[in-house]
C-alpha positions as CSV (number, residue, x, y, z in Angstrom):
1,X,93.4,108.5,140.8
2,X,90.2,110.1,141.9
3,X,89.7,113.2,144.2
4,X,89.7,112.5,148.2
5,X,87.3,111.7,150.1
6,X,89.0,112.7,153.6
7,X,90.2,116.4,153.6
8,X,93.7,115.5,154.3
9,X,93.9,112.8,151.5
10,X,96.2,113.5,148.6
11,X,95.9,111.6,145.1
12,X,99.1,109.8,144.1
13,X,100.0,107.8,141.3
14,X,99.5,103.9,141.8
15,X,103.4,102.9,140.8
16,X,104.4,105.5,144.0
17,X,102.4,103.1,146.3
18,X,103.8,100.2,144.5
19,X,107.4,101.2,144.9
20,X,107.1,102.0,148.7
21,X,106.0,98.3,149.4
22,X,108.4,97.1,147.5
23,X,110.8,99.1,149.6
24,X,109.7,97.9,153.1
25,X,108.9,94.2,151.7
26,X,112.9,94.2,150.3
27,X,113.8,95.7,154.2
28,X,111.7,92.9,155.5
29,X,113.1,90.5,153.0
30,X,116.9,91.2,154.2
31,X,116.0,90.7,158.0
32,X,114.6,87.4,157.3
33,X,117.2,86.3,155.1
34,X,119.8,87.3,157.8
35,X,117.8,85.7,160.7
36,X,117.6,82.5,158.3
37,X,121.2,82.1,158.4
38,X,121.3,82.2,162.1
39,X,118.5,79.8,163.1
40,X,120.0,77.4,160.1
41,X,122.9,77.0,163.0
42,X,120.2,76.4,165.7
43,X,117.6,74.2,164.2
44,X,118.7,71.5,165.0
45,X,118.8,72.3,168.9
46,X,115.6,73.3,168.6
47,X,113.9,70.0,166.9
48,X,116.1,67.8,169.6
49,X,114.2,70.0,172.2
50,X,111.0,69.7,171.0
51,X,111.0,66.4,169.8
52,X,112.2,65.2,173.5
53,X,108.9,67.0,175.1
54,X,107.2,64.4,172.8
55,X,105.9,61.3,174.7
56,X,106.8,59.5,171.9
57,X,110.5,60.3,172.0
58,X,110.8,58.7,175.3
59,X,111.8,54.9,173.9
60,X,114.8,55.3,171.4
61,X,113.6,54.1,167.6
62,X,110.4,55.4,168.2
63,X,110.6,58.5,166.0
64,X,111.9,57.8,162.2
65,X,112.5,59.7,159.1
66,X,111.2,57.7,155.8
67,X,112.3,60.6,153.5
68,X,115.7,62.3,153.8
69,X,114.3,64.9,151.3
70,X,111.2,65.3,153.2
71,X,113.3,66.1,156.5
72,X,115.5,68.5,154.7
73,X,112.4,70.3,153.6
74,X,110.7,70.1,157.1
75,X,114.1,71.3,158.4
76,X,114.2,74.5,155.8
77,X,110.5,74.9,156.7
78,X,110.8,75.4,160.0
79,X,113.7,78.0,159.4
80,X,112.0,79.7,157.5
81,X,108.8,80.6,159.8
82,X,111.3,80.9,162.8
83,X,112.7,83.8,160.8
84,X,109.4,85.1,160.1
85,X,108.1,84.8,163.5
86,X,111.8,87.0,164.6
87,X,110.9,89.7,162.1
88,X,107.0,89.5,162.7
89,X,107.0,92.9,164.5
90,X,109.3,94.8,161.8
91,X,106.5,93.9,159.4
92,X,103.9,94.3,161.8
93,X,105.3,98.0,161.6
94,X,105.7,98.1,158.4
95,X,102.8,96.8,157.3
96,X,101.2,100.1,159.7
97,X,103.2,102.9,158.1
98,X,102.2,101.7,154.6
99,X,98.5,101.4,155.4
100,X,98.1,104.1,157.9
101,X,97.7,107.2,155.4
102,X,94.8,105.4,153.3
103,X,92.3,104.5,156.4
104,X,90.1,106.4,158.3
105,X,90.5,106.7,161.8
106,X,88.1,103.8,163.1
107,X,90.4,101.4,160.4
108,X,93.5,102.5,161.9
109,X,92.4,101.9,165.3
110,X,91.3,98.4,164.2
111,X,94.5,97.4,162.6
112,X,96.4,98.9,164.9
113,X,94.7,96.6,167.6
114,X,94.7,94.2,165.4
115,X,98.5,94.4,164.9
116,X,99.6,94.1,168.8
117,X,97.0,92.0,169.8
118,X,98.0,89.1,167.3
119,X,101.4,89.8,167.9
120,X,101.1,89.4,171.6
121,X,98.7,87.1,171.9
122,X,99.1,85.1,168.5
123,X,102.8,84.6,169.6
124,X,101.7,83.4,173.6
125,X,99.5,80.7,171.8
126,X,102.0,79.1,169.4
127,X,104.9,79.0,172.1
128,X,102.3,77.3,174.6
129,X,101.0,75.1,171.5
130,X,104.1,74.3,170.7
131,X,105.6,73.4,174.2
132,X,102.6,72.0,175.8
133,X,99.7,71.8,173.3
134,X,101.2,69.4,171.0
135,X,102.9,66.9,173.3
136,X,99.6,67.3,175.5
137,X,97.8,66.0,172.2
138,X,100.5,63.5,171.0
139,X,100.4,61.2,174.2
140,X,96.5,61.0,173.6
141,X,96.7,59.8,170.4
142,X,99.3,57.1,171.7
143,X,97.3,56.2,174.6
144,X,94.1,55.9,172.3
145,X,95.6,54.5,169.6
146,X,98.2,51.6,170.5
147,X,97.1,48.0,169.4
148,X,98.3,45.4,172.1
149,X,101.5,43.2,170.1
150,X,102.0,45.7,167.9
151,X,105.2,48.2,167.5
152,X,104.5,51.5,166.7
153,X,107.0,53.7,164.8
154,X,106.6,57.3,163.9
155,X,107.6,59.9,161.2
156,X,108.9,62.9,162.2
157,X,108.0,64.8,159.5
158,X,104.4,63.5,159.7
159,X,104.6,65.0,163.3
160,X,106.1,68.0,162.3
161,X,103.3,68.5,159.5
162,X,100.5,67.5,162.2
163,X,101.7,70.2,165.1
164,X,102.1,73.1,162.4
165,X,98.7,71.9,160.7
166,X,97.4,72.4,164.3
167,X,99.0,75.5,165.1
168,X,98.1,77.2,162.2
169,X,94.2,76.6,162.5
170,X,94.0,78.0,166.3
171,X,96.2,80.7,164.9
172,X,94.1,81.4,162.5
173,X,91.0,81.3,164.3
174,X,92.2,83.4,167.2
175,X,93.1,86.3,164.5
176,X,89.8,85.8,163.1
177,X,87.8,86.1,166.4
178,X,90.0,89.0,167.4
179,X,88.9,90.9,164.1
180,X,85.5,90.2,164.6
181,X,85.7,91.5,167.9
182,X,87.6,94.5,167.2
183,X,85.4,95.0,164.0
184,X,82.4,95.2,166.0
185,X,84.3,97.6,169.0
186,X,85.1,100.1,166.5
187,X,82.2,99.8,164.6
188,X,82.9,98.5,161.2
189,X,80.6,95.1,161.4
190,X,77.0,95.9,161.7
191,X,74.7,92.9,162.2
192,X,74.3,92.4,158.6
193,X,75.4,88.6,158.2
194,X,76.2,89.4,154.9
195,X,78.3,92.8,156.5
196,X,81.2,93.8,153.8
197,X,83.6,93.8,156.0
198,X,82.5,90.5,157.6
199,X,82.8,88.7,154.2
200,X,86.1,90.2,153.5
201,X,87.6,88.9,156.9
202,X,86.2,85.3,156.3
203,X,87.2,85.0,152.8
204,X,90.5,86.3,153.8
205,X,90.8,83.4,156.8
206,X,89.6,80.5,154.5
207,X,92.4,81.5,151.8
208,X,94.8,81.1,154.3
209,X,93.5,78.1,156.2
210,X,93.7,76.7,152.6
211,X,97.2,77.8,151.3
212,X,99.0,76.8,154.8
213,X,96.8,73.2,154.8
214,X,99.0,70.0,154.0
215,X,98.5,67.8,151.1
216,X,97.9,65.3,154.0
217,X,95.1,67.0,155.6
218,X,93.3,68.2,152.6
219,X,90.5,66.0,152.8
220,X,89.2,68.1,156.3
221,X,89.7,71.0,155.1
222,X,86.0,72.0,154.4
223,X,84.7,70.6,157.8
224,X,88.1,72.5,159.3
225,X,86.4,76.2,157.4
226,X,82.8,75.5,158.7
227,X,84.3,75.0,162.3
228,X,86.6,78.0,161.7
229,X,83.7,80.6,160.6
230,X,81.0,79.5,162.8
231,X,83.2,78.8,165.9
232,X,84.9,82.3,165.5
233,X,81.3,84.2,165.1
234,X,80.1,82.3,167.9
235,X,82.6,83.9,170.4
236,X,82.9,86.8,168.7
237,X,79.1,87.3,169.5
238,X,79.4,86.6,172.8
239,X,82.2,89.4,173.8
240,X,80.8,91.7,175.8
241,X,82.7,94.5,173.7
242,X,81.3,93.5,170.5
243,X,77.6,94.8,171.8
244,X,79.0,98.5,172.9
245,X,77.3,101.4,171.2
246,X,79.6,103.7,169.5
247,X,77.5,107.0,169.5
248,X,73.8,108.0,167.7
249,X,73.8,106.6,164.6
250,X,71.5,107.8,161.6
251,X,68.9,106.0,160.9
252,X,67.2,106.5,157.1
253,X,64.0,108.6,156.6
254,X,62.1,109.4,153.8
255,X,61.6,113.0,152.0
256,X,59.5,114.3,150.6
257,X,60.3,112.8,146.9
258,X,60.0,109.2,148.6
259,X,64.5,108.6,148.7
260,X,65.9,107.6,152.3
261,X,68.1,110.0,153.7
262,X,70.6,110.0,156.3
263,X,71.0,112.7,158.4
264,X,74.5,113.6,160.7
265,X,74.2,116.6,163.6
266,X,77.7,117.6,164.5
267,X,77.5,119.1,167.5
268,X,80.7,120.8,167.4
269,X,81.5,123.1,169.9
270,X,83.7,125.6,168.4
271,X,86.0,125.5,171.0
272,X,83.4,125.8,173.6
273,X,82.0,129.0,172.3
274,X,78.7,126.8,171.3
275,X,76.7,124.9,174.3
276,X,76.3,121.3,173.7
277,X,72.9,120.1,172.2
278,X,70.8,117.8,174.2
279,X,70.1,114.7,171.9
280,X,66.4,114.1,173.0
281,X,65.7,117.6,171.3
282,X,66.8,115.7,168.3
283,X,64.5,113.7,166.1
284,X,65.4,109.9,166.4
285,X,66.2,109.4,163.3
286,X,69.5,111.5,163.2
287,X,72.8,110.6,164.2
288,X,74.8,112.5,166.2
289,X,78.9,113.2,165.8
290,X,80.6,115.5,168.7
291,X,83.3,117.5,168.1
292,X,85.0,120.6,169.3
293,X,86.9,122.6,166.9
294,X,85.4,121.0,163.6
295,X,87.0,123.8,161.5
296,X,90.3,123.3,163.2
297,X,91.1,119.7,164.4
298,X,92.0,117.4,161.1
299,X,91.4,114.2,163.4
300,X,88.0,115.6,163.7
301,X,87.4,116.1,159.7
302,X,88.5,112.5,159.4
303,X,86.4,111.1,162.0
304,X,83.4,113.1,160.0
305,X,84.5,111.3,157.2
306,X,84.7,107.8,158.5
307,X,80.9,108.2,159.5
308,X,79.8,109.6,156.3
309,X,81.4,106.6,154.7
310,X,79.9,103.9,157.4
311,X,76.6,105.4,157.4
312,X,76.3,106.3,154.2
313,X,75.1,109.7,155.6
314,X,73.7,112.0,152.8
315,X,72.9,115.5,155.0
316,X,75.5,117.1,156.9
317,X,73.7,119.5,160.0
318,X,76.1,121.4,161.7
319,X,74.7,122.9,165.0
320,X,77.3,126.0,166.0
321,X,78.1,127.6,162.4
322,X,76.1,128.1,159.1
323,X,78.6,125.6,157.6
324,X,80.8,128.6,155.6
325,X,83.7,129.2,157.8
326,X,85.0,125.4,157.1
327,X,87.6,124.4,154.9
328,X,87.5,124.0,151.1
329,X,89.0,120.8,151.8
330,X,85.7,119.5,154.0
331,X,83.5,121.1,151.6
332,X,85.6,119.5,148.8
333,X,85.4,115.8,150.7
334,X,81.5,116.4,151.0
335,X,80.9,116.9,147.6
336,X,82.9,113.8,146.6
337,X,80.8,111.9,149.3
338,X,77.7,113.7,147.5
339,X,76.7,114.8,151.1
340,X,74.5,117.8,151.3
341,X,75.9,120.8,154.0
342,X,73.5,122.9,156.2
343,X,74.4,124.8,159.7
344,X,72.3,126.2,162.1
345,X,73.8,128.7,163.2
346,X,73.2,127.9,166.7
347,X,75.9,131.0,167.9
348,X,74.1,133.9,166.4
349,X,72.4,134.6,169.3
350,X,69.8,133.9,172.5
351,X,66.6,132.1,171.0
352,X,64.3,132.7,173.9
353,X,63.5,135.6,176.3
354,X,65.1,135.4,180.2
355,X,63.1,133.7,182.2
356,X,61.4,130.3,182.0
357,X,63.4,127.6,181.8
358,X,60.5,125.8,180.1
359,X,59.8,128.3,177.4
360,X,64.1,128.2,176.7
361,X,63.6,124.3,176.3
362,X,61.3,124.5,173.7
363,X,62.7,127.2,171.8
364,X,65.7,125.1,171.5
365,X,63.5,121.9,170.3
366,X,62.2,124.5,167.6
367,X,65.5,125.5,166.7
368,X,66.4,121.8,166.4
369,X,63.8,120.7,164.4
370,X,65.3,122.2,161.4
371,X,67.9,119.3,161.6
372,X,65.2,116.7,160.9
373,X,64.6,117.9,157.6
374,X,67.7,119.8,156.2
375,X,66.8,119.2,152.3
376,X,65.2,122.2,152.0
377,X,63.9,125.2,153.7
378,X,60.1,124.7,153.2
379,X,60.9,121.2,154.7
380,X,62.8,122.4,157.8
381,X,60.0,125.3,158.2
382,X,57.6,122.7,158.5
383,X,58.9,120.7,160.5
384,X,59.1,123.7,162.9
385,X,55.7,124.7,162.6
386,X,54.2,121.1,163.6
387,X,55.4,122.0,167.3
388,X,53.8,125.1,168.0
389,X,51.1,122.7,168.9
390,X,52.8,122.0,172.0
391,X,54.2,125.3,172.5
392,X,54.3,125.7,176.4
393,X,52.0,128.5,178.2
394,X,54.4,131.4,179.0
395,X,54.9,131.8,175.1
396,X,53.9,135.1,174.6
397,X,54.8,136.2,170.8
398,X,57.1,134.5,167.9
399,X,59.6,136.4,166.6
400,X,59.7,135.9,162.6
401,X,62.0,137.7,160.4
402,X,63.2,136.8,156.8
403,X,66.8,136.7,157.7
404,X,66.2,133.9,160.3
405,X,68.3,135.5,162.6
406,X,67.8,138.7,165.0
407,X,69.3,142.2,164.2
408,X,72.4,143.3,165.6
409,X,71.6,144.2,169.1
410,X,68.2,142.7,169.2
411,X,67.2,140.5,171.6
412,X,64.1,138.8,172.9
413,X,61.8,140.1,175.4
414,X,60.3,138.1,178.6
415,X,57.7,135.9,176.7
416,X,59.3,135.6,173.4
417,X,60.9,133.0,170.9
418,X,63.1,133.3,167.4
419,X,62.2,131.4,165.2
420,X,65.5,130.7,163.2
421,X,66.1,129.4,160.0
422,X,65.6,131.3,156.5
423,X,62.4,131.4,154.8
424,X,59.8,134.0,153.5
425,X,56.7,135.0,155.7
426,X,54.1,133.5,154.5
427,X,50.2,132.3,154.5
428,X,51.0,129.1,156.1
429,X,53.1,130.1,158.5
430,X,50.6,132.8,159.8
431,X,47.4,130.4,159.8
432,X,49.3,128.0,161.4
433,X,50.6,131.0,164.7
434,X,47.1,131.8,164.5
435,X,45.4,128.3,164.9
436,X,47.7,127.6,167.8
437,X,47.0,131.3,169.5
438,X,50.4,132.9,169.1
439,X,51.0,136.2,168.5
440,X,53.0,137.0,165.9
441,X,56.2,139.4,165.7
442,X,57.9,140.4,162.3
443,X,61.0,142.3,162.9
């Protein structure tokens, strides 16, 4: 097994994951095997019930069985998916507590979903299929059908094989619409037709429309797929969830070596010892993640992790800290993910004079601008430097010093701006103070 990505991953052997599914699937196994014997007493009942909601059942010799072998297996057929149906939230759960430790926190909020909405809702549909849907469509196909002189007789295991056919292709395409919707909620389906996760959901939905289709109804089964993938994207698309925006997200940008990069500001709090960062100070090509106690909160780590993942993010800002008081377990996830780590150390101290509030707004746009270009310092200076074009009137000096930071005790005067980050003191930086008509400070 290879290292984690999330920092509270642990590797594993493959055969322990194989022998706790085994375990549940045996647990889920026994249930339906007990349940089996129990609706082997009943199913009869129940096929006399349903077959009198029929229309057709209404003149005695209408319905037939051609096949006693046929009828036994439709009767053990329809055992065994009422047993599975009984245990369907046992393995529902199951199925959770397996999968839960290996996905990241937008995954399990999409299964989960996934999970009690089919259950709920998947089950509604097959008991109103089942009780109303299918006799609903069986007396249209008699009405439409019947030739005048001539007797009809019908097979009940035909019928039987028609109603599940039926039942399992809305089934199916409700489950499908319901992932793309939650897919796009939680966002996991971008608007790449050819989206990963998109692919994986359809090719998971045609294997199943094609393992539970009848030898009968083979020959629509391709027209019955086409239906099933464009009808499910089609309402999918047209969910007024599936258009929410889930947060800033980054956007690629080219260095200076010509490679995209992806760039993630966690605005993390610290517990609300750091003031929130206003995201139009930001450049509009980063993303933005808030959190509060970063260091602290493992949901939090995870959720960074799920976004470094989606967005393939390859630079890491972090707005209150200098990025070394976090864990060695987030440090050791971000090197796996091969995502670079900067902080600005936003909490070191005031980065403006008292005074205007003008002058403090730019001083924290200067600040920011380091976040646009976190691969190196030159880059991040420089992207600093291009604002003190626009630097506002009442800026009187800039405060420079090699530390990036003020000394302890220091602060700025009426007039004045820090401006942070590391990096020597150099010809560029004072031609470019003195072209814009600033006065510069070296501490």
């Amino acid at each position: 097994m290879g290292e984690p990505s999330v920092p509270s991953d642990f590797s594993e052997p493959v055969g322990v994951h194989l022998a706790e599914a085994s375990i549940r699937l045996q647990r889920v196994m026994l249930g339906i095997l007990l349940l089996a014997i129990v609706w082997a007493f009943l199913i009869d009942e129940m096929f006399s019930l349903w077959l009198a909601s029929l229309p057709l059942a209404e003149a005695e010799g209408t319905l037939s069985i051609y096949s006693p072998y046929a009828w036994l297996d439709t009767r053990w057929t329809a055992v065994g998916l009422l047993s599975l149906w009984s245990v369907l939230p046992w393995l529902a759960w199951e199925a959770w507590r397996f999968a839960r430790p290996g996905l990241l926190p937008r995954e399990r909020a999409w299964l989960s979903s996934m999970l009690a909405g089919g259950l709920l809702f998947g089950s509604t549909i097959l008991i109103t299929g089942w009780l109303w849907g299918v006799p609903a469509l069986v007396g249209w196909a008699q009405k439409s059908s019947l030739v005048e002189g001539v007797g009809a007789q019908y097979d009940i295991v035909a019928l039987f094989q028609m109603a599940l056919a039926a039942s399992w292709f809305v089934l199916i395409a409700f489950m499908l619409t319901l992932a793309l919707v939650l897919g796009r909620a939680f966002a996991l389906i971008g608007d790449d037709p050819f989206d990963p996760f998109r692919l994986r959901l359809h090719f998971v939905a045609a294997f199943f429309l094609y393992v539970v289709t009848p030898p009968a109804f083979q020959g629509i089964f391709l027209p019955a797929l086409i239906t099933l993938a464009l009808g499910a994207e089609w309402f999918a698309d047209r969910t007024p969830v599936a258009h929410h925006p889930r947060g800033r997200v980054a956007s690629p940008v080219l260095d200076g070596a010509g490679s995209e990069r992806r760039i993630l500001f966690v605005d993390c709090s610290c517990e609300g010892a750091c003031q929130r960062v206003d995201e139009n100070s930001l450049a509009g090509n980063i993303g933005v993640l808030r959190l509060n106690a970063l260091c602290l909160e493992i949901e939090e780590q995870e959720g960074l992790a799920d976004r470094i993942q989606r967005e393939r993010v390859d630079s890491i800002v972090i707005g209150g800290c200098d990025g070394s008081p976090l864990p060695f377990s987030v440090k050791q996830a971000l090197n796996v993910a091969e995502c670079e780590l900067t902080g600005l150390n936003r909490l070191s101290g005031p980065l403006a004079g008292p005074g205007s509030v003008v002058l403090q707004e730019w001083a924290d746009r200067l600040d920011l601008a380091r976040a646009s270009r976190p691969w190196s310092k030159d880059a991040a200076r420089r992207a600093q430097l291009q604002l003190l074009g626009e630097a506002p009137h009442g800026l009187s000096a800039l405060l420079v010093t090699e530390a990036g930071s003020l000394p302890w005790g220091t602060r700025p005067q009426s007039g004045e701006v820090l401006l942070t980050g590391s990096n020597q003191i150099d010809d560029s930086l004072i031609s470019t103070v003195e072209a814009a008509g600033i006065r510069l400070r070296v501490l």
